[in-house]
C-alpha positions in Angstrom: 41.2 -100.8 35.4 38.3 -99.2 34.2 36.7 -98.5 37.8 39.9 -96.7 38.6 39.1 -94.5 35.6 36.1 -93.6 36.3 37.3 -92.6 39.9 40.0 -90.6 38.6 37.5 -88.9 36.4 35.2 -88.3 39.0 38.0 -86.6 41.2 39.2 -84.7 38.2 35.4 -83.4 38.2 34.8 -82.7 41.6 38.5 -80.8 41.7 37.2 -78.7 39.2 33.8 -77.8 40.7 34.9 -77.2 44.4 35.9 -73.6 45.2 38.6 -72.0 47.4 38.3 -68.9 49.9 38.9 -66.9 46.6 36.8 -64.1 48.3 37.8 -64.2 52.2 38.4 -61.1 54.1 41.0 -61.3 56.7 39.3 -59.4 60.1 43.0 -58.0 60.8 42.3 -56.6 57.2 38.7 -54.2 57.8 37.3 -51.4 59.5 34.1 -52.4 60.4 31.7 -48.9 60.2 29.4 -49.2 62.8 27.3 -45.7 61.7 27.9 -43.1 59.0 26.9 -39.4 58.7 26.5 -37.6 55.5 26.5 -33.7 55.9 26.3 -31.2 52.5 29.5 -29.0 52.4 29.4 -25.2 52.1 30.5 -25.8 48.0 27.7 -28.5 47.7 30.0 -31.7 48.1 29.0 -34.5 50.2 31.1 -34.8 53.6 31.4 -38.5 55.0 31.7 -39.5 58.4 32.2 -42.8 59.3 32.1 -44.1 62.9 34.5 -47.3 62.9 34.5 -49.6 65.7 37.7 -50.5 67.8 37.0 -54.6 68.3 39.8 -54.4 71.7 38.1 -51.5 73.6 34.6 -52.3 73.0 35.4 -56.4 74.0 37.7 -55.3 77.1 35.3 -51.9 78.0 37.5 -48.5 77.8 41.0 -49.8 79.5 43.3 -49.9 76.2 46.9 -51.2 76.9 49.2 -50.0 79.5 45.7 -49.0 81.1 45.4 -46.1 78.8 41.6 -45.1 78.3 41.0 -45.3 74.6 37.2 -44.9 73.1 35.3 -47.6 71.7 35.2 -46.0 68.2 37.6 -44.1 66.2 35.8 -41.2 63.8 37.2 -40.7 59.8 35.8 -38.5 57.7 36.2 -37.3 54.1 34.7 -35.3 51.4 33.5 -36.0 47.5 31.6 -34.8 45.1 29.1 -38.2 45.6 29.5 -40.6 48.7 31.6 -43.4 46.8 34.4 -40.7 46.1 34.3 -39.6 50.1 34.5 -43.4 50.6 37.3 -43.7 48.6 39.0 -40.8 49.6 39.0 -41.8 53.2 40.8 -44.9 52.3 43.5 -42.7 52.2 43.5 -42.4 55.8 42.4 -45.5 57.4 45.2 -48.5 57.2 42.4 -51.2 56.6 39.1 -51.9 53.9 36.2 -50.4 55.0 33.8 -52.5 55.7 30.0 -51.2 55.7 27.9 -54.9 55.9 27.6 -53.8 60.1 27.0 -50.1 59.0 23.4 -50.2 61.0 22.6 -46.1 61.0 22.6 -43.3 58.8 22.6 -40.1 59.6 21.8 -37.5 57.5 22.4 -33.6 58.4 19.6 -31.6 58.5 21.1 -28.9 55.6 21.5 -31.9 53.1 18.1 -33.2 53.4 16.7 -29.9 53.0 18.5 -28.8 50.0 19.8 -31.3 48.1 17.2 -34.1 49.4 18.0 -37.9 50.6 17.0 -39.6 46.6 20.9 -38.9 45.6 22.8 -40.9 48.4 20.0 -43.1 49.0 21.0 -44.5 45.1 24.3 -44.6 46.1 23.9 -46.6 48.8 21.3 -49.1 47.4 23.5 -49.6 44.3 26.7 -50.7 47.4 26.4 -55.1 47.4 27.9 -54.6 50.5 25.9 -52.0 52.0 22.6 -53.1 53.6 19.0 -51.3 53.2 17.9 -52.6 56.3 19.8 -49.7 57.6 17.9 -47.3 59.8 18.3 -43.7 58.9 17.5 -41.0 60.6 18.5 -37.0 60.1 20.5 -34.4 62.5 18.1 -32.1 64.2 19.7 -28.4 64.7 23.0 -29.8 64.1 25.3 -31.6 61.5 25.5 -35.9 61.1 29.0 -35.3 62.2 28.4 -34.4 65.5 25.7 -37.2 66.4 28.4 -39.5 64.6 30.9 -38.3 66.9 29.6 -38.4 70.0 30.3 -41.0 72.9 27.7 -42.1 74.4 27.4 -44.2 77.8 25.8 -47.4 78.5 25.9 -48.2 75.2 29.4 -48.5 74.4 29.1 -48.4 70.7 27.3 -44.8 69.8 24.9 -45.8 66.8 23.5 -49.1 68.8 22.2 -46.2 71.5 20.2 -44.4 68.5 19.1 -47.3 67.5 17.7 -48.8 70.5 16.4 -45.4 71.7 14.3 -45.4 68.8 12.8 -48.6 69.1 11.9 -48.1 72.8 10.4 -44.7 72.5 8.4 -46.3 69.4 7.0 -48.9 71.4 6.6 -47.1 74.5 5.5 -44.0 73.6 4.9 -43.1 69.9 6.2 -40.1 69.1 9.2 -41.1 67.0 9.7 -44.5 64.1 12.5 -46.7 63.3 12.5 -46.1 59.8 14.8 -48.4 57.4 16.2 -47.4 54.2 14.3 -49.5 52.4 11.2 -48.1 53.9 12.3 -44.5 52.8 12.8 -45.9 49.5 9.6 -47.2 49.1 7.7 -44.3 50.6 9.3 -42.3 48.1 8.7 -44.5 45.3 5.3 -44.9 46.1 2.9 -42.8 43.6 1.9 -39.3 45.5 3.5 -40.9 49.3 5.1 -38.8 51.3 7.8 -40.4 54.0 8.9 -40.1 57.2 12.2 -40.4 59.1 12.4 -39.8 62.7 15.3 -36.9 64.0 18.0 -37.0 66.6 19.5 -33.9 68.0 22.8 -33.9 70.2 21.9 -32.2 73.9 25.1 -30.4 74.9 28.7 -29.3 73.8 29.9 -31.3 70.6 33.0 -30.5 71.6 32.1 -32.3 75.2 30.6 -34.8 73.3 33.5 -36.4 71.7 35.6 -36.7 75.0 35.7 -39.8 77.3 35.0 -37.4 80.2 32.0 -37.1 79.2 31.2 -40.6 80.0 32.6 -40.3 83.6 29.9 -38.6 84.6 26.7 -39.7 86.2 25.0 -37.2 83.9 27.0 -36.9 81.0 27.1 -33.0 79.8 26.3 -33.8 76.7 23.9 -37.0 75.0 21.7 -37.6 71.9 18.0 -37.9 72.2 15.5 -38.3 69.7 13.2 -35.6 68.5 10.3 -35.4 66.4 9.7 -36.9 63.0 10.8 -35.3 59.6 8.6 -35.0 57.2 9.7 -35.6 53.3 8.7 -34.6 50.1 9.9 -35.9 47.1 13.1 -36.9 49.1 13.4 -33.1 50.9 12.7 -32.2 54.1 9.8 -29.8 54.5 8.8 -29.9 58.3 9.2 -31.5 61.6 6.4 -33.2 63.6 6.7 -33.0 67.5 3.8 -33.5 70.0 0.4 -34.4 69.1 1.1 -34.3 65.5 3.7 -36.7 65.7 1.6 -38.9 67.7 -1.7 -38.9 65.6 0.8 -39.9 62.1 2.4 -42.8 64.0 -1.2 -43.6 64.7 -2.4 -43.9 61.6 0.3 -45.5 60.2 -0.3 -48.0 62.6 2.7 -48.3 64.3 1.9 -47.1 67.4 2.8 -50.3 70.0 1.9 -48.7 73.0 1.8 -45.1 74.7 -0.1 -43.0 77.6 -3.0 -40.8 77.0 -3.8 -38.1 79.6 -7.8 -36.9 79.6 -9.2 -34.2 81.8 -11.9 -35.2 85.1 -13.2 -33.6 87.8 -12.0 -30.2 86.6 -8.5 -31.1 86.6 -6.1 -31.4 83.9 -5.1 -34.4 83.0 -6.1 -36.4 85.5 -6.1 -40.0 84.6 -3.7 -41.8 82.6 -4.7 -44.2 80.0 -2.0 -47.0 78.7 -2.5 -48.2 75.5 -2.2 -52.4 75.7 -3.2 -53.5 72.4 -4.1 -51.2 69.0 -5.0 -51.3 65.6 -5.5 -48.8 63.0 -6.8 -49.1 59.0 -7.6 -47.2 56.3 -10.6 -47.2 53.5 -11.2 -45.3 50.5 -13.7 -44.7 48.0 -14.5 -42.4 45.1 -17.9 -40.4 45.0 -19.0 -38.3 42.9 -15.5 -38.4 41.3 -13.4 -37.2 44.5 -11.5 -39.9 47.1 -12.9 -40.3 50.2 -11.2 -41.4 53.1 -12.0 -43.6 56.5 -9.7 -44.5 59.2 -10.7 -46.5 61.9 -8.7 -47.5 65.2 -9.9 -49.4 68.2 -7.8 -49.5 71.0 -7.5 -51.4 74.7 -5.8 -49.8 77.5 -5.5 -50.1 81.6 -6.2 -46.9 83.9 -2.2 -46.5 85.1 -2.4 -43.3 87.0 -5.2 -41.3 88.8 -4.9 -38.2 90.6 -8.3 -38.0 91.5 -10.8 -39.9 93.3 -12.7 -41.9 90.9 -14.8 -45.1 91.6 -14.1 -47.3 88.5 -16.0 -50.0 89.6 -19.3 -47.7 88.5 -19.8 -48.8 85.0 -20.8 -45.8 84.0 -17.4 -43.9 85.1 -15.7 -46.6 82.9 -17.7 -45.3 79.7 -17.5 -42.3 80.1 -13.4 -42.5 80.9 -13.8 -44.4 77.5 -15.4 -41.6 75.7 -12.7 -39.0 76.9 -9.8 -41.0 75.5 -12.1 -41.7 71.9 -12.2 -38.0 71.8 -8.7 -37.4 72.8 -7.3 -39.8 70.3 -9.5 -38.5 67.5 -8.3 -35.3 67.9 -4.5 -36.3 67.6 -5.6 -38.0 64.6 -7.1 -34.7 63.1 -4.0 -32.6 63.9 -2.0 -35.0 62.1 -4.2 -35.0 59.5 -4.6 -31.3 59.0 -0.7 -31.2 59.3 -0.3 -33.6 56.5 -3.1 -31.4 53.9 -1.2 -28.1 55.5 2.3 -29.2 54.0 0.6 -31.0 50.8 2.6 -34.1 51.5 0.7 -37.7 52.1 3.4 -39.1 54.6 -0.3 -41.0 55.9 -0.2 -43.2 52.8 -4.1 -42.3 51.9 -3.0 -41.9 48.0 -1.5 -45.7 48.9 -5.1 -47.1 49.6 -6.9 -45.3 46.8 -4.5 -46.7 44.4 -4.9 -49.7 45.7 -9.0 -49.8 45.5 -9.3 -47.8 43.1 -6.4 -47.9 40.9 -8.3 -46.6 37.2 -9.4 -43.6 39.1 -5.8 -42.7 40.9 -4.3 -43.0 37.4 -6.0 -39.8 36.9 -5.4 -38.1 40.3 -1.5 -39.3 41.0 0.0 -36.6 38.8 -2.1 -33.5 41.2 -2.3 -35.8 44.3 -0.5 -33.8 46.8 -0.6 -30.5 45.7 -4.1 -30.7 44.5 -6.5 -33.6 45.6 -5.1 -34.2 49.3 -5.1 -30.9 50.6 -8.9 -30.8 50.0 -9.5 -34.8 51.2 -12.0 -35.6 52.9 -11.4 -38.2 55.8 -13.9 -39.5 58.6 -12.6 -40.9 61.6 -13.7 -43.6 63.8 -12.0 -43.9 67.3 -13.1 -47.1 69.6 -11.3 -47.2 73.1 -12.0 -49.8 75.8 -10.6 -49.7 79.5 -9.6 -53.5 80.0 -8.0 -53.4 83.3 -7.3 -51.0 86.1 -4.2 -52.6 87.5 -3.6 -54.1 90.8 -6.7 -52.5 92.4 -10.0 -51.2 91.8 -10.9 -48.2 94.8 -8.8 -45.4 94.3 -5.8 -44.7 96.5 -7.0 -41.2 96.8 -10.5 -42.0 97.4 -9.6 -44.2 100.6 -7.5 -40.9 101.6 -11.2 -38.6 101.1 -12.9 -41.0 102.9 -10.4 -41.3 106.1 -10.4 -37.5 106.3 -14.5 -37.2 106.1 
């Protein structure tokens, strides 16, 4: 008798602990967000765009029933005076819960993060359980959020999983652009005297073109998204855009470069041989003399010879060295544009004030306060460039040599 009570009581007990689906959340029941745009109104509200998937058309390509065409996502969009009201305002007009755990892009218009700034709605959204920081974010180039969030885009059937894997191939390819997460904002940001960056996205075409399934059945859609520099922030606001060799030399030194092509000059041609970046590594130093931060940043790169347009022989040694002093000088010379940039709009998006207060963190305590208006602009910062020619693909003599040769 008294073994059954304790097993009763032991049931009682587990009963009590064991929990139900008290939170579940019926899929029938959500509108999964796939991307959403923020743009600033003309009175200063925030206007929401949310870019919700349709599960059917994306599983079963574009044929809806009846074999109707129907797109892969539907667009909502609403307006607030912060992003939870526009949220909750275009509940109004969706017949499920939004759902924003999937939300994997932001997209902020380019009017917004120049006049109000990114610190607002990035609060917002950090404060959201729901909402992830992983979340890359990148802002509208030359155009609103709400016509990147809007457009259709092919291959990719779902728009924001094109922007994001555009970004990361172009960052690991060739340089000139960086998945940035919202955390990563946020902790640029946060960071005493950092600047950060966010790479931009610009629609190529019609918006109105954009939105319409014709445009995806075309072999060269009339209107696409493309990435496009990198925006530079300042205390959350936009202040300037990077393209080119700028935008090149801050990825390098923020040592995220992962691989890329640099062209050098021979034989009095322009950019005659191509050099592919294989492996690379970048860091920073600081130290204070005589009072004032100095800087040094040193990167050492490998590479293969991927395109000549010249005859050179590479098996001379002494080609190879001086093919590897061209690309040193090349590369330190991004680097110095991107530095000179950086002191030009007063903003340390390098993260120099980062490794000072990290060494040195008694003197920045003085400096952090006047950092970027007053200390970085005037840094000085030596630069150190190592290259190395590892491999000239499938074959040493020159194409083009063998041709000079035949025709002697």
């Amino acid at each position: 008798m008294k073994r059954k009570g304790v097993f009763l009581l032991l049931m009682m007990t587990m009963t009590l602990l064991l929990t139900s689906c008290w939170s579940k959340k019926e899929l029938t029941d959500l509108a999964i967000v796939s991307a959403m745009g923020i743009d600033q109104t003309k009175d200063g509200r925030f206007h929401l765009t949310l870019q919700i998937i349709n599960p059917g058309n994306v599983a079963g390509g574009l044929q809806g029933g009846g074999g109707t065409q129907s797109p892969p996502v539907t667009i909502y969009s609403a307006s607030g005076d912060n992003i939870v009201e526009a949220s909750r305002r275009a509940s109004g007009r969706i017949s499920r819960r939004l759902y924003y755990a999937h939300t994997n892009l932001v997209v902020v218009g380019e009017k917004l993060a120049r006049n109000e700034g990114l610190n607002t709605l990035i609060d917002g959204l950090d404060r959201d359980p729901e909402f992830r920081n992983t979340s890359t974010i990148v802002i509208a180039k030359n155009s609103t959020a709400a016509d990147l969030v809007k457009t259709l885009t092919p291959v990719d059937k779902i728009p924001a999983n094109k922007v994001l894997k555009t970004l990361e191939f172009t960052e690991r390819k060739w340089g000139e652009n960086v998945k940035t997460s919202l955390q990563e904002v946020m902790k640029s940001i946060e960071s005493p005297g950092r600047g950060a960056v966010v790479s931009g996205f610009r629609l190529v075409g019609n918006p109105q073109q954009a939105q319409k399934l014709d445009n995806l059945q075309e072999s060269e859609p009339e209107a696409t998204l493309r990435a496009s520099g990198i925006a530079v922030l300042k205390q959350g606001k936009l202040v300037d855009w990077l393209y080119g060799n700028p935008a090149r030399g801050t990825v390098w030194i923020l040592n995220k470069i992962q691989g890329t092509d640099i062209n050098i000059d021979w034989a009095g041609k322009k950019e005659a041989i191509a050099y592919q970046t294989v492996r690379q590594k970048t860091s920073v130093s600081a130290q204070v003399k005589n009072g004032k931060p100095h800087i040094s940043v040193h990167t050492r790169v490998e590479g293969d010879i991927s395109d000549m347009e010249v005859p050179v022989d590479i098996t001379n040694p002494k080609v190879i060295t001086k093919i590897e002093q061209s690309v040193r000088k090349e590369i330190k010379k991004e680097l110095r544009t991107a530095i000179e940039r950086a002191q030009k709009n007063k903003t340390d998006i390098l993260g120099f004030g980062e490794v000072v207060h990290r060494t040195r963190p008694n003197q920045f305590k003085k400096l952090k306060t006047e950092w970027n208006d007053v200390y970085f602009p005037k840094l000085d910062v030596d630069i150190t460039v190592e290259a190395y020619v590892r491999r000239a693909g499938l074959r040493n003599k020159s194409f083009l040599s063998g041709v000079k040769e035949n025709q002697k």
